[in-house]
C-alpha positions in Angstrom: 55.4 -17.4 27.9 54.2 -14.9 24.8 50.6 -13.8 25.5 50.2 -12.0 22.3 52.1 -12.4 18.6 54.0 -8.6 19.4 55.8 -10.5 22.4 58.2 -11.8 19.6 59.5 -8.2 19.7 57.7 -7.0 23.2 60.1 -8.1 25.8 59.3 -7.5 29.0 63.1 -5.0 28.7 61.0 -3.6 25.6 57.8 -2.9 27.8 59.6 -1.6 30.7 60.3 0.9 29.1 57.3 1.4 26.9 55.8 2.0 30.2 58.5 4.6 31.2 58.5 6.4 28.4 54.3 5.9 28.2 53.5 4.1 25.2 53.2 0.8 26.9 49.0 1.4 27.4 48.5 2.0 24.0 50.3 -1.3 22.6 48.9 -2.8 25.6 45.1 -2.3 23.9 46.5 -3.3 20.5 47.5 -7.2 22.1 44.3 -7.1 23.8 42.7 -7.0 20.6 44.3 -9.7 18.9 48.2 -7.9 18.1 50.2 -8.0 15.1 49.1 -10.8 12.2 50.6 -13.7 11.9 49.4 -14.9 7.9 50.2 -13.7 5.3 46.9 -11.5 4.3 45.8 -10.5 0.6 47.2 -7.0 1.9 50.6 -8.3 2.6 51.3 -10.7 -0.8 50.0 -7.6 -2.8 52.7 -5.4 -1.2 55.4 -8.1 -1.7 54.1 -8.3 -5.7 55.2 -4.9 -6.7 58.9 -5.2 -4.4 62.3 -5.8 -6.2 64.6 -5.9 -2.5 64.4 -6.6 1.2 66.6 -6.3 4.0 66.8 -10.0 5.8 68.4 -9.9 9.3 70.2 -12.7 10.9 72.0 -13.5 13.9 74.7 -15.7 14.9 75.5 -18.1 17.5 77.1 -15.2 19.5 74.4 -12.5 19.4 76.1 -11.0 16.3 73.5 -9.4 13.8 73.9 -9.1 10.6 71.6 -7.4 8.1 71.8 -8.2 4.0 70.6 -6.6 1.2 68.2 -9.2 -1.2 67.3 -8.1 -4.6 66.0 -9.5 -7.5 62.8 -9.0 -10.0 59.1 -7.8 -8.6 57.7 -9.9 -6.6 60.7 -12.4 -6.2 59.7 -13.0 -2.4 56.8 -15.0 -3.5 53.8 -16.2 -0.8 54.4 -20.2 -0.5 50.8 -20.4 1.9 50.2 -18.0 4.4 52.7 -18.5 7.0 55.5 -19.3 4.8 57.3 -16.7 1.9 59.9 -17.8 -0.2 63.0 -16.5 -2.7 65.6 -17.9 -4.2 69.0 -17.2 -3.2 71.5 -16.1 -6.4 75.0 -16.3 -6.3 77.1 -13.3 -4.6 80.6 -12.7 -3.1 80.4 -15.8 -1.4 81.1 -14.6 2.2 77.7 -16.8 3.0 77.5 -14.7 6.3 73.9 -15.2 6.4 73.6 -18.8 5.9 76.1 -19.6 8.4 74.1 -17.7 11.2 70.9 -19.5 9.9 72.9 -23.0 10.5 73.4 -21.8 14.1 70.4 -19.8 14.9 67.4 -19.9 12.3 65.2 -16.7 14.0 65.5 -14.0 11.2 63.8 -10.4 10.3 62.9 -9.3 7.2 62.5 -5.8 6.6 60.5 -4.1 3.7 60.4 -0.8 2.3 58.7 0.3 -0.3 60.2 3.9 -0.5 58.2 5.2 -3.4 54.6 5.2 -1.9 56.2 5.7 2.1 55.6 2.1 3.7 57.5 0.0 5.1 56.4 -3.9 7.5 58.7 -5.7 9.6 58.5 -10.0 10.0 59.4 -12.2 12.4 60.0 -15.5 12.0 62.7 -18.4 10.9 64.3 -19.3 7.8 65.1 -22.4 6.6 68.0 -22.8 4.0 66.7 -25.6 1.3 69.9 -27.0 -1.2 69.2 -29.2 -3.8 65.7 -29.2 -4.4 65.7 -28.5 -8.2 61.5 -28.2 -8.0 61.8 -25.7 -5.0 64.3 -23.6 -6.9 62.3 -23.6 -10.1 59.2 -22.0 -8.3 61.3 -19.4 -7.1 63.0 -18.8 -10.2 62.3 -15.6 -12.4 63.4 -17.1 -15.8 64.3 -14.0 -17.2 66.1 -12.5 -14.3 70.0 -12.6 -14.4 70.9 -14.4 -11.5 72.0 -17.9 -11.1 70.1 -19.6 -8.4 72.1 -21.8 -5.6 69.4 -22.7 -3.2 65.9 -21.5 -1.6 65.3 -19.7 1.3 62.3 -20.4 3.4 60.6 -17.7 5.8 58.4 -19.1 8.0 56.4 -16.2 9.4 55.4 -15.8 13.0 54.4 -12.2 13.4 54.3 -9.1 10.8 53.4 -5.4 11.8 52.7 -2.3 9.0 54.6 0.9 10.0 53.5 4.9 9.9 55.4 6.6 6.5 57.2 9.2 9.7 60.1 9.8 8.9 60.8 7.7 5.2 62.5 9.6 2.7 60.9 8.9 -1.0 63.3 7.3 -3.5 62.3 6.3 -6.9 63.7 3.3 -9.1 66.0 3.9 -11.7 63.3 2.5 -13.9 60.7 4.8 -13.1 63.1 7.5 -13.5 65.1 6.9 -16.8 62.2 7.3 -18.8 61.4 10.8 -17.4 64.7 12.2 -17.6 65.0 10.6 -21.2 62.1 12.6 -22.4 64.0 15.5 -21.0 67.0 15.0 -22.5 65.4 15.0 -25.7 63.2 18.2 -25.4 66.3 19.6 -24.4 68.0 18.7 -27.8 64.8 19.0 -29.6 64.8 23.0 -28.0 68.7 23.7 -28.5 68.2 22.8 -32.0 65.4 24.6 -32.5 67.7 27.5 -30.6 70.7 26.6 -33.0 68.9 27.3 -36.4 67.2 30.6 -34.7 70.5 31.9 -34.1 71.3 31.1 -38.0 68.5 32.5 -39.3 69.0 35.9 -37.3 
């Protein structure tokens, strides 16, 4: 029976070898004081504000996992209360990979990154697929995002843990980007002109 809300993750395979490769006494002081969250904190629903995507893992009835790519505008995994988060699901390619693994086995992952500022939490927990519910779907709903909206998705949280930045590459957003390079573009023609009536002049 889980003794502490990293057990979700921490099998006793996992803390084998945690001990044999000697981590496990370190984690082992973190569950003693309490482990990973299990609410969604002020900390956490200011993180998801500012993310446009998340990775949501699944599994199916075989053991299969299966990880998907979810984007959308800011903040479009929105806090519900504070063991439950939220999106709506737009249309895709149809394969519906994920929601047939969530009719079979509802335990999910969602991974999120926020590759800009070198962060990235993990939660565990269990999604529930909600059709029809016009009023659910509205919530959800950016109005002036493109997608068309087929359902909601609801993540019940059980446990969340923050990572360390080791190892994350930073990537910026095309829309933090395009401005830059825009104003360079145009110093550059601004310069070549400038170059252009030099040259004429000489």
């Amino acid at each position: 029976m889980p003794t502490s809300s990293s057990d979700i993750a921490f099998t006793p395979s996992v803390k084998a070898i945690q001990a044999q490769k000697g981590s496990r006494a370190s984690y082992a002081r973190m569950e003693s004081h309490g482990g990973w969250q299990t609410k969604v904190s002020p900390d956490l629903a200011g993180f998801l504000a500012g993310l446009d995507m998340f990775y949501l893992g699944t599994v199916n009835g075989e053991g299969q996992p299966y990880i998907q790519y979810r984007g959308g505008p800011p903040g479009f995994l929105k806090v519900i209360d504070d063991q439950t988060l939220g999106f709506a699901d737009f249309g895709g390619n149809r394969q519906y990979i994920t929601l047939g693994n969530l009719s079979e086995n509802p335990k999910s992952f969602i991974f999120l990154m926020d590759y800009v500022n070198r962060q990235r939490i993990k939660i565990w927990g269990r999604a529930e697929v909600i059709e029809d519910n016009a009023e659910l779907n509205e919530r959800l709903h950016d109005p002036d995002y493109v997608g068309k909206v087929e359902r909601s998705i609801l993540f019940h949280v059980e446990a969340w843990d923050a990572n360390c930045p080791q190892h994350i590459h930073q990537r910026y957003p095309h829309s933090q980007i395009a401005p830059i390079i825009e104003g360079l573009q145009t110093r550059v023609a601004e310069l070549e002109a400038k170059l252009a009536r030099y040259e004429i002049d000489r």
